[in-house]
N, C-alpha and C positions, 0 to 999 in steps of 0.2 A: 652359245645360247640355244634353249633346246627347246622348238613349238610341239606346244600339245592342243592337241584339236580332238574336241570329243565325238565322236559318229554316232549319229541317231540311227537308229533301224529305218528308220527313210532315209536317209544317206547312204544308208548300204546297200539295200535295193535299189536303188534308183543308181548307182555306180556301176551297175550291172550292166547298163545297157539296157536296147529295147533288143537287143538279140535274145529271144527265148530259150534256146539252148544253153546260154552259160545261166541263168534263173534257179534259183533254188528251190522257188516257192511255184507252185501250180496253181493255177487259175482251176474253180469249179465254178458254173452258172447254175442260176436258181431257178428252177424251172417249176412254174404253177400246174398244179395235177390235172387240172380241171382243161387249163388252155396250153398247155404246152407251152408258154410263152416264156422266152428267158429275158431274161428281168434282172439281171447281179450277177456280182463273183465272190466268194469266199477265197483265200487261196491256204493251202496247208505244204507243207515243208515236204519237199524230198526224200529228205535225210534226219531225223531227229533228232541227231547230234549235232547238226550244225544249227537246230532251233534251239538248242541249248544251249550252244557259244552265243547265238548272234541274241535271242533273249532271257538268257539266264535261265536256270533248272528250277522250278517252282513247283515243289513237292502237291500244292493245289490245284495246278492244271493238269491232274490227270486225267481229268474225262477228257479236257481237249486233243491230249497226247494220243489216249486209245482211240478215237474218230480220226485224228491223223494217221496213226497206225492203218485202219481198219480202210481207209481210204486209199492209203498205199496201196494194201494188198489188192483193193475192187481193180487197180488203171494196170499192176502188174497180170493180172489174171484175164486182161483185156477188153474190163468192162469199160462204157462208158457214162460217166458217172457225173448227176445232178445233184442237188439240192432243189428237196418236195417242199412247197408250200399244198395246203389245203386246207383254206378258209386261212383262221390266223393261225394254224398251226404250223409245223415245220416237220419235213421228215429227212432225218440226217443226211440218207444217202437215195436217191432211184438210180439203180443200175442197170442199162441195157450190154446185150453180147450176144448174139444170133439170133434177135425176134424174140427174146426172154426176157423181162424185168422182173426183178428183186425188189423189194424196199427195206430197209436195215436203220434200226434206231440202234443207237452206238450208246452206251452208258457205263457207268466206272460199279458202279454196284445195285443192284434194285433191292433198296435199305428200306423202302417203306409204302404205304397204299399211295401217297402222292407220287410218288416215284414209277410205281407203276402203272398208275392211272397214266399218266404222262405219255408214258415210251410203249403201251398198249394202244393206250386208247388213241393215238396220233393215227394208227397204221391200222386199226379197224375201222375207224372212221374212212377209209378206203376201200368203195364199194366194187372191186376186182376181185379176181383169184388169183393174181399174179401172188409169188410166194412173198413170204415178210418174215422178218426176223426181228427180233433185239437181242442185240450182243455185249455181255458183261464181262466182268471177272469175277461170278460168281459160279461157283465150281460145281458140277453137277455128275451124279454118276446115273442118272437114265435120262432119256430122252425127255425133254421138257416143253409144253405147249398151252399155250392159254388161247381159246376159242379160234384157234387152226394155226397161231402165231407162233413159229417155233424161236425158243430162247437156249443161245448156246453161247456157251464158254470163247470169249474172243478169240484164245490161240488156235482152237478147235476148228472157227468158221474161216479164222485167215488160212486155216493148213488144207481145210474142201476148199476151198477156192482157186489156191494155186496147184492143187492134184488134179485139174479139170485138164 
């Protein structure tokens, strides 16, 4: 006689252990613009094929994949890496790594004026000079900026990032 036991994606994390080295999944805290205060955790996958085994390939969640992506590459490159609230907005990623912060809104295409209202307007509503980006998979052959925001090609920003 043969038991079959079905594993929920909580079963499988939490089998894991509380040892964070064998963890697949990385803890991000949300940190408020204004107070620095962390407040939450996101967490995104390591490895994206093992977010495929453990929750199925959903040709839908690709904006979630490329923010994962894009996240990987921020913690490989040495930054360290929040999640912006300001006001009720949300800004994907705030990066620090030597006394420098980035802010980077992550998106699968900017298809339209809500789209960009969105992933613009989040990261101007931030009254620094710290540099800012949104990063697509919209393919560009010159440099592209909307009022100081520079917008670049994902594989383009993951590939300056780990050249540093």
């Amino acid at each position: 006689m043969q038991h079959k036991k079905k594993l929920t994606f909580a079963w499988n994390i939490s089998a894991l252990g509380t040892d964070k080295d064998n963890w697949i999944l990385t803890g991000i805290i949300d940190k408020s613009y204004f107070s620095k205060v962390e407040v939450g955790e996101k967490y995104y996958f390591e490895d994206i094929g093992l977010r495929n085994v453990i929750c199925g390939y959903r040709p839908d969640d690709i904006a979630k994949i490329l923010e994962n992506v894009v996240y990987n590459h921020l913690i490989i490159a040495g930054h360290k890496v929040f999640v912006g609230k300001h006001g009720t907005k949300e800004i994907d990623f705030i990066a620090e790594r030597n006394g420098e912060t980035i802010y980077i809104q992550v998106c699968y295409l900017l298809t339209g004026e809500n789209v960009m209202e969105r992933e613009f307007g989040n990261l101007l509503a931030i009254p620094d000079n710290y540099k800012k980006y949104v990063v697509s998979m919209d393919m560009m052959t010159a440099p592209n900026t909307f009022k100081g925001i520079e917008h670049k090609y994902i594989p383009d920003f993951c590939k300056e990032l780990t050249a540093d």
